[in-house]
C-alpha positions as CSV (number, residue, x, y, z in Angstrom):
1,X,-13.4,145.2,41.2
2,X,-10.4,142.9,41.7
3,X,-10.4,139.6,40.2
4,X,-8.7,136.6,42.2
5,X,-6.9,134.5,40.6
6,X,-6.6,131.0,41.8
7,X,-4.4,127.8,41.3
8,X,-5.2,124.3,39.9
9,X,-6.3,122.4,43.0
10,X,-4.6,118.9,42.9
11,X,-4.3,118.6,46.5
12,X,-7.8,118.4,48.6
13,X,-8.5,119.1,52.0
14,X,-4.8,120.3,52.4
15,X,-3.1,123.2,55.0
16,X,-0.2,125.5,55.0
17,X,2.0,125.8,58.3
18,X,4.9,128.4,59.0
19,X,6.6,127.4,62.0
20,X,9.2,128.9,63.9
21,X,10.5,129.0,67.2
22,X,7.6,130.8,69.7
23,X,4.6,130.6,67.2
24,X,3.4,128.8,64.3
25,X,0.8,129.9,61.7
26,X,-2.1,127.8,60.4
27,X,-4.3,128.7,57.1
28,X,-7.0,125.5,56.4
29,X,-7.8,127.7,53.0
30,X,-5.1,130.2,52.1
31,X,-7.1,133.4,53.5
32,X,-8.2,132.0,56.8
33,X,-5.3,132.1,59.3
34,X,-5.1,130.7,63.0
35,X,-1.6,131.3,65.4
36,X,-0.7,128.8,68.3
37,X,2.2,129.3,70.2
38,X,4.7,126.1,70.1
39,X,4.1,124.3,73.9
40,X,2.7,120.2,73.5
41,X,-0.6,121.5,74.6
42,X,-1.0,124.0,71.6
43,X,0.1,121.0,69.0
44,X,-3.2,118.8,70.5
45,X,-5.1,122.4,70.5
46,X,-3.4,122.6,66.6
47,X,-4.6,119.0,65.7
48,X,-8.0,119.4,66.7
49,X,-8.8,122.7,64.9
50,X,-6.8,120.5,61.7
51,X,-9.5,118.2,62.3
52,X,-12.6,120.1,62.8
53,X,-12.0,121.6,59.3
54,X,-11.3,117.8,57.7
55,X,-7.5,118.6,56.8
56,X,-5.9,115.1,55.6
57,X,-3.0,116.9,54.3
58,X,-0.2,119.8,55.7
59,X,2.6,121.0,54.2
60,X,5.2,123.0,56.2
61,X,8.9,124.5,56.0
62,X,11.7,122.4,57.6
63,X,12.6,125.3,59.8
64,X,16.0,124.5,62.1
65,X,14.2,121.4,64.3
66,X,11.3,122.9,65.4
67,X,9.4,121.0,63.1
68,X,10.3,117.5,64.4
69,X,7.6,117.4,67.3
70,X,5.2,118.9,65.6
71,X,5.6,116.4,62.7
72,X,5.7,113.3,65.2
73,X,2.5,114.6,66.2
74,X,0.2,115.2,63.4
75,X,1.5,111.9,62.0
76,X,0.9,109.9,65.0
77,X,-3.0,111.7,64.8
78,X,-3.1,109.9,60.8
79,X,-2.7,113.8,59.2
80,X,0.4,113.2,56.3
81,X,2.8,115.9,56.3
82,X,4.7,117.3,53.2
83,X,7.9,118.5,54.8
84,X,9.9,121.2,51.9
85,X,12.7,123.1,51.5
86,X,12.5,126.3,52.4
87,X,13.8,127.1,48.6
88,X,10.3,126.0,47.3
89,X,8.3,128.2,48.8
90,X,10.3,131.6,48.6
91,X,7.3,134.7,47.9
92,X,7.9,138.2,46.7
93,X,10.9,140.2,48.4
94,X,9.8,142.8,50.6
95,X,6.3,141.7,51.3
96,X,7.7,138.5,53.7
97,X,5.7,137.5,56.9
98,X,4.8,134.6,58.9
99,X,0.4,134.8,58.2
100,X,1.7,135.7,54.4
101,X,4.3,132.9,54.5
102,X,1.7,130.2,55.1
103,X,-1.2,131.1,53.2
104,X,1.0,131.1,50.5
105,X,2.1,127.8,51.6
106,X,-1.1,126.5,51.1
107,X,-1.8,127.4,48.0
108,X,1.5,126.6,46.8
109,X,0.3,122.9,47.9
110,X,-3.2,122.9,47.1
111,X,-1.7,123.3,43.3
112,X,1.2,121.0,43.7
113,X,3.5,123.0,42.9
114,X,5.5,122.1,45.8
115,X,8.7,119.1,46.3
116,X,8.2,116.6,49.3
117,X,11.3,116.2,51.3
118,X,12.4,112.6,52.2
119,X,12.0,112.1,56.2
120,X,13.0,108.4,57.0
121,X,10.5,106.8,59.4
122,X,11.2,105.1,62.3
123,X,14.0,104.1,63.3
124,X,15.4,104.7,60.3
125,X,14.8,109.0,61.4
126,X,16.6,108.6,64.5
127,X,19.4,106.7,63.3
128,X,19.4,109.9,60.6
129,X,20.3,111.9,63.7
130,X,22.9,109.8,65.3
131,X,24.8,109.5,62.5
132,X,25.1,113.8,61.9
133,X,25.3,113.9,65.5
134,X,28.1,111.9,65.6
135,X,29.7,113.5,62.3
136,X,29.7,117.3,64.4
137,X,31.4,115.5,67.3
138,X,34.1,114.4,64.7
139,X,34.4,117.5,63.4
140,X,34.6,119.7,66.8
141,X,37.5,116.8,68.1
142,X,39.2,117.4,64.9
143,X,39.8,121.4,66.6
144,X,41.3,119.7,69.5
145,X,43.4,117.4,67.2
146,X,44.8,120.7,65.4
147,X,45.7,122.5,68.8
148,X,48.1,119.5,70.1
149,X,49.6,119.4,66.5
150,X,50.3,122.9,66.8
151,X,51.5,122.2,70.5
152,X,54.3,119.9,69.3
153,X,55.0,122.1,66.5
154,X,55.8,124.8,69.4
155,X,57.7,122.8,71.0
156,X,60.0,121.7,67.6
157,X,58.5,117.8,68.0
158,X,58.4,117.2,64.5
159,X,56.1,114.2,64.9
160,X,53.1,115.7,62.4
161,X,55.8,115.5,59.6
162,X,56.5,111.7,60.3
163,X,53.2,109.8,61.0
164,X,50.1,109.8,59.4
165,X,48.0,111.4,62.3
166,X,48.7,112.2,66.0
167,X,45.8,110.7,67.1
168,X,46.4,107.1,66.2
169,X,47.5,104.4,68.6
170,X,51.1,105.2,68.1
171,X,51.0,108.9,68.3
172,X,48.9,109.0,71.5
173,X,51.0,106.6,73.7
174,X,53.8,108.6,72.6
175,X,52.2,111.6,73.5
176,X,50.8,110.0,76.9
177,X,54.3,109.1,77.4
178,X,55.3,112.5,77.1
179,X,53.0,114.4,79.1
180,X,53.6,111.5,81.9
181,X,57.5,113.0,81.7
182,X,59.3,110.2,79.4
183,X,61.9,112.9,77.4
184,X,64.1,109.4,76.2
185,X,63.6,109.1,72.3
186,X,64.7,105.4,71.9
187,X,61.9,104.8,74.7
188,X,59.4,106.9,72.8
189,X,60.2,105.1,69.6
190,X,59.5,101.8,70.9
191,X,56.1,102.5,71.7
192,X,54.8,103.3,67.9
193,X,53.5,100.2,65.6
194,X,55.8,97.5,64.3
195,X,55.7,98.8,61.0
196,X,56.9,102.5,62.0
197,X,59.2,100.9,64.0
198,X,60.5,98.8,60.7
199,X,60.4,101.8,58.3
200,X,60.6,104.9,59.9
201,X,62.9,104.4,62.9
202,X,65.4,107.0,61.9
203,X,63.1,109.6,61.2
204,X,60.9,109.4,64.7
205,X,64.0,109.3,66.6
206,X,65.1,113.0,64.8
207,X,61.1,114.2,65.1
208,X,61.2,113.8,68.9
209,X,64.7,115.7,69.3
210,X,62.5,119.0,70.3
211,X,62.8,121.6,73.4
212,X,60.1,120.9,76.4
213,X,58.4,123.5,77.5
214,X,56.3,123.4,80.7
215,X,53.1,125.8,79.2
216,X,53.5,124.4,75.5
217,X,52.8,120.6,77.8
218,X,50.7,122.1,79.8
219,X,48.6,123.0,76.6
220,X,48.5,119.9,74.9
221,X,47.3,117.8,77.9
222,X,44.3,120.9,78.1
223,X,43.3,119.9,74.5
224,X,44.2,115.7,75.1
225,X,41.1,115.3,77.6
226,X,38.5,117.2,75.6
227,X,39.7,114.9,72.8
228,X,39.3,112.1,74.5
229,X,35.6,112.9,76.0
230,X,34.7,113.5,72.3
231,X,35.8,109.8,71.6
232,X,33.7,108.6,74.9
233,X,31.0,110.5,73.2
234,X,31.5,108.9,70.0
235,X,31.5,105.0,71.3
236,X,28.3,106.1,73.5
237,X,26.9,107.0,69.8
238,X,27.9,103.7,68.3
239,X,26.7,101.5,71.5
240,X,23.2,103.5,70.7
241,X,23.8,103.0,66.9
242,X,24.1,99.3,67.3
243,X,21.2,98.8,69.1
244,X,18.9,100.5,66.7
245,X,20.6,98.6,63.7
246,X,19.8,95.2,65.6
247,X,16.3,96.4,66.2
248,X,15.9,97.0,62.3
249,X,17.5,94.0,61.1
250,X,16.4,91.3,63.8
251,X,13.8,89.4,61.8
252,X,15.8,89.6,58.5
253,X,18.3,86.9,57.6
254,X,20.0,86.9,54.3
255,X,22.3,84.0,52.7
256,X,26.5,83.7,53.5
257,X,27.0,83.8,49.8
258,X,25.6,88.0,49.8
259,X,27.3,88.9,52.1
260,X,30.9,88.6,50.9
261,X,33.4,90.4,52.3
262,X,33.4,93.6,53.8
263,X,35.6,96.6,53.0
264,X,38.6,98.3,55.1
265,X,37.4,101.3,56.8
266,X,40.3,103.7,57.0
267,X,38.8,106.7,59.1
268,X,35.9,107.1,62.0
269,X,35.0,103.5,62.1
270,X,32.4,102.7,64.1
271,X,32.5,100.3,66.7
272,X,29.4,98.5,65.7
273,X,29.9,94.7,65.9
274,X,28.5,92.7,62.7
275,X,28.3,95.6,60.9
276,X,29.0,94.6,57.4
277,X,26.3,91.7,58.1
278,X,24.0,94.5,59.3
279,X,24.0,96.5,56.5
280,X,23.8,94.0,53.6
281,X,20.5,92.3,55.9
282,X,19.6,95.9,55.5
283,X,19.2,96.9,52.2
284,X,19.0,93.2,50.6
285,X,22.2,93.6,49.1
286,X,25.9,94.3,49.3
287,X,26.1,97.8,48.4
288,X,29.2,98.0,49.3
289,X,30.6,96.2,46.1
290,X,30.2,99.8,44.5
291,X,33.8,101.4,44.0
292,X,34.6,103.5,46.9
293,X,31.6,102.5,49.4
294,X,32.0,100.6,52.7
295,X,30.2,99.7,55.8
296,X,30.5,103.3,57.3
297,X,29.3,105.6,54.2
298,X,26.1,103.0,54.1
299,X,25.6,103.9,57.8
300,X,25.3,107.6,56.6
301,X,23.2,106.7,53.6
302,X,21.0,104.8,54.9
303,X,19.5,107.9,57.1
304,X,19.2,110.0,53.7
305,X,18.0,107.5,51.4
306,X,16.3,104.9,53.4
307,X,16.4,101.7,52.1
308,X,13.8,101.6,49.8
309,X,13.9,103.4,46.2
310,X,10.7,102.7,44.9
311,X,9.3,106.7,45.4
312,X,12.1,107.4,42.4
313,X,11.0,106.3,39.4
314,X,13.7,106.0,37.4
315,X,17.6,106.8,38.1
316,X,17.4,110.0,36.8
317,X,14.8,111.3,39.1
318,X,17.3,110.0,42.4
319,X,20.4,111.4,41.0
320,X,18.2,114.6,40.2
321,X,17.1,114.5,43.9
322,X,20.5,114.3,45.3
323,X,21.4,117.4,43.4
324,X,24.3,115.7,40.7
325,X,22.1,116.8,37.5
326,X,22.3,119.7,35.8
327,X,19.9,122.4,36.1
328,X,18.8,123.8,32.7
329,X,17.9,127.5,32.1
330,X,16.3,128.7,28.8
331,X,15.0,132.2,28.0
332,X,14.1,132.5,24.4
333,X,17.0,131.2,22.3
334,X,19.5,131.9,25.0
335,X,19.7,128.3,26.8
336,X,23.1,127.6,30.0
337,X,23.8,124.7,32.6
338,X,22.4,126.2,36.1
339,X,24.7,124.9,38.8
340,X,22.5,123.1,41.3
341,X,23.0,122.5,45.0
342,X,23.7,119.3,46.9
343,X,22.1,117.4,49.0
344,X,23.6,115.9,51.9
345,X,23.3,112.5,49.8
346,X,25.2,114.2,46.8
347,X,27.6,115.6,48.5
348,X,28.6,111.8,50.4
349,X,28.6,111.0,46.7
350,X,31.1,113.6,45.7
351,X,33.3,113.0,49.2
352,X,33.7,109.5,47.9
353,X,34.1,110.3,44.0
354,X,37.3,112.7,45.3
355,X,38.5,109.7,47.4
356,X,39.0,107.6,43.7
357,X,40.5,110.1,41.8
358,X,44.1,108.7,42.3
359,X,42.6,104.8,42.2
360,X,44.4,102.9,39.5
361,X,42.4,100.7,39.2
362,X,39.2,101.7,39.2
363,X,37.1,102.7,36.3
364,X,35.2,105.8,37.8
365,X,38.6,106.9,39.1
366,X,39.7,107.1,35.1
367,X,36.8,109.0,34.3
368,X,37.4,111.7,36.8
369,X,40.8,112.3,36.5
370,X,40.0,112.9,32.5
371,X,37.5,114.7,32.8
372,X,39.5,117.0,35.2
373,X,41.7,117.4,32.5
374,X,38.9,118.7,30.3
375,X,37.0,120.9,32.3
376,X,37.9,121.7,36.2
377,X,37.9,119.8,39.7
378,X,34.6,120.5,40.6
379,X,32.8,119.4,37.6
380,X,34.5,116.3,37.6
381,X,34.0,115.4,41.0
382,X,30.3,116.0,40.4
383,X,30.6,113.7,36.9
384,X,32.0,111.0,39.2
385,X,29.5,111.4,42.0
386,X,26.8,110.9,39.5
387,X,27.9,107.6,38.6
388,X,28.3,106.5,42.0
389,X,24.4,107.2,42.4
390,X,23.3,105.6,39.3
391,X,25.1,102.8,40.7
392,X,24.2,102.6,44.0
393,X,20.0,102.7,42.8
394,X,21.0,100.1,40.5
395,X,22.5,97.9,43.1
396,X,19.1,98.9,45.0
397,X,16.3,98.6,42.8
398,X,18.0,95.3,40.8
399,X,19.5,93.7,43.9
400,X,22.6,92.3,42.6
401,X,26.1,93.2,43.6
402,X,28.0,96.1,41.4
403,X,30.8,94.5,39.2
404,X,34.3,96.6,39.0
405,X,34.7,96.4,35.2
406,X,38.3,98.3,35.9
407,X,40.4,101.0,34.3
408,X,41.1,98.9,31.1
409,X,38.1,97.8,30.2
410,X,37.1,101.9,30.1
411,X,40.1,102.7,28.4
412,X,38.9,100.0,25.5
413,X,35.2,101.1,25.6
414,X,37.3,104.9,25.1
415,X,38.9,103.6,22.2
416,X,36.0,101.8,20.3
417,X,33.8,104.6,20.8
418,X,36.8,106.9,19.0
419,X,37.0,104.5,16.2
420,X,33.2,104.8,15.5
421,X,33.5,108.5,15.3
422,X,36.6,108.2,13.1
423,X,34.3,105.7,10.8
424,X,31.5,108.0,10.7
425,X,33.5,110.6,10.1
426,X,35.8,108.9,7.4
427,X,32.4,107.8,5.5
428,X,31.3,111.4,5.8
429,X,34.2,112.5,3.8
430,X,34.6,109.3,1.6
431,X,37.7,108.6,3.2
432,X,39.0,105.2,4.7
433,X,40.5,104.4,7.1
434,X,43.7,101.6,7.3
435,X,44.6,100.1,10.9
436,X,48.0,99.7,11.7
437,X,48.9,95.9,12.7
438,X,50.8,96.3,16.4
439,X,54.7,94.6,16.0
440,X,54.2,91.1,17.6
């Protein structure tokens, strides 16, 4: 006779669901199992067989977004949902299917064995959305961006190799100018920025010395207009943006004094007005005083993180959540570092620790590029993005503004530390140590 072996139970009255694109799966008990197909009609007909067996609880896979409606849904009816990552709940290789997948499911839940994901409510979830959805639209204009460059390049216009990007102000009325016929140089020159103008006059002149072809033009006004459709899309984004970020923030006020000042923002900016007001009325505090953060890396943390840290208990737990801490492996004596993935928090973390590593003046910059020295890029850019998120809850959870201690403070916190070693060390040995007086 076989024995069955059950878990713990630490969560009551709970359910498993497999979802997927046609069907989803249902098991109230983690043998019983009940399949609806994935119209509105079958949610309600869903909800109501949750009910009838007094579920208060579901956990389910975030599969692609076909969880979303059922999620609004079973919320909306007062039944909490445990969204996880598809990681937690892997089974046994081979013996993988959808009524398998969400018994086990349950049970993995029932025992609590399994890690909530972090769905922002709200408005807070749809500005989540807007913000990715505006990130893909940067990311499929950049193609168009690399098919002019490579027009010009065709056509010997050496313009890539002089300004910073071809899609700035100066760089598309020249190229406007261009497509419009305009094959003058000093005409084409005086349309760039003052400063280009001041600095680089001699260069530009020699960039746009290049052979015109009629197909290589032809090409790069084909890729100009999707380009500039994406941007339409993107200030259609930021309209929406802005009105959600009102919505959230109407009813809050906040002093001048907290505000402060906000921070240049160098690429993508979005054209939200107030938005450096908007975000400090949002999370209570300037965030943005922490090295390398401004107005439009809050906009994509705030649909992450939320606001609010108080489901973390400590600092450890959020930077372990955002994937910066190292995973530890032990078998027997034998004990390594895992590598762990990143979340989409940690890896905004890491983007902006990379962005430091040349600052000279700040400390975190220091740290990275010694590190680097030490160990390798990668492991330093996770180092760095660790202390951004220790500093970031900080900010949160204390609500005071972060304080740039600088490079030379770090550099003399390096140097004490080294001198209590060598003292330790000296005392170890019955040694001393004499200090040598600088030359005035």
């Amino acid at each position: 006779m076989l024995k069955v072996i059950t878990f713990e139970q630490v969560n009551y009255s709970a359910a498993g669901i497999d979802i997927g694109s046609e069907k989803f799966f249902v098991s109230v008990d983690g043998q019983q199992v009940e399949n609806f197909e994935t119209y509105t009609s079958d949610y309600f007909r869903c909800i109501s067989y949750l009910k009838q067996h007094c579920i208060e609880k579901v956990a389910m896979e975030a599969t692609g977004v076909y969880w979303i409606s059922l999620y609004s849904l079973l919320e909306q009816n007062e039944i909490r949902v445990c969204l996880v990552n598809p990681r937690e709940t892997r089974s046994r290789k081979g013996h993988k299917t959808d009524v398998q997948d969400c018994r086990w499911i349950q049970r993995l839940f029932s025992a609590g064995l399994l890690k909530e994901s972090f769905i922002p409510q709200g408005l807070l979830f749809e500005i989540r959305y807007l913000v990715r959805e505006r990130m893909d639209i940067i990311e499929m204009g950049s193609t168009y961006v690399n098919k002019m460059q490579r027009c010009l390049e065709l056509m010997n216009i050496k313009l890539t190799s002089v300004i910073s990007q071809i899609h700035g102000k100066s760089g598309l009325r020249m190229i406007s100018a261009i497509l419009e016929g305009e094959r003058n140089p000093q005409a084409l020159l005086l349309l760039c920025d003052e400063r280009i103008i001041n600095k680089k006059a001699n260069r530009v002149l020699q960039a746009l010395e290049g052979s015109y072809n009629d197909t290589y033009l032809f090409m790069l006004k084909q890729n100009l207009k999707p380009w500039e459709e994406h941007q339409k899309q993107i200030a259609d984004i930021d309209s929406c943006l802005e009105q959600l970020l009102v919505s959230l923030t109407k009813n809050k006020s906040i002093s001048n004094e907290k505000i402060g000042k906000s921070k240049k923002i160098r690429h993508h900016q979005p054209q939200i007005k107030n938005l450096h007001e908007i975000m400090v009325k949002l999370f209570g505090v300037n965030v943005s005083s922490v090295s390398g953060i401004n107005d439009y890396t809050l906009l994509r943390l705030v649909g992450e993180t939320g606001a609010d840290m108080n489901r973390f208990p400590s600092v450890n737990h959020f930077v372990s959540w955002c994937g910066l801490a190292p995973g530890h492996y032990q078998n027997g004596k034998y004990r390594k570092t895992k590598r762990m993935p990143c979340s989409r928090t940690g890896q905004i973390f890491k983007e902006i620790a990379q962005g430091l590593e040349n600052s000279k003046t700040v400390a975190i910059g220091s740290f990275i590029r010694k590190l680097k020295a030490k160990r390798n890029a990668p492991v330093a850019y996770k180092a760095g993005a660790r202390k951004l998120a220790e500093a970031y809850y900080n900010a949160l959870t204390k609500g005071t503004d972060y304080v740039e201690q600088g490079i030379k403070k770090y550099e003399e916190q390096l140097r004490q530390r080294e001198r209590a070693i060598l003292k330790r060390l000296a005392k170890k040995h019955n040694m001393q140590i004499s200090e040598k007086e600088e030359a005035a």
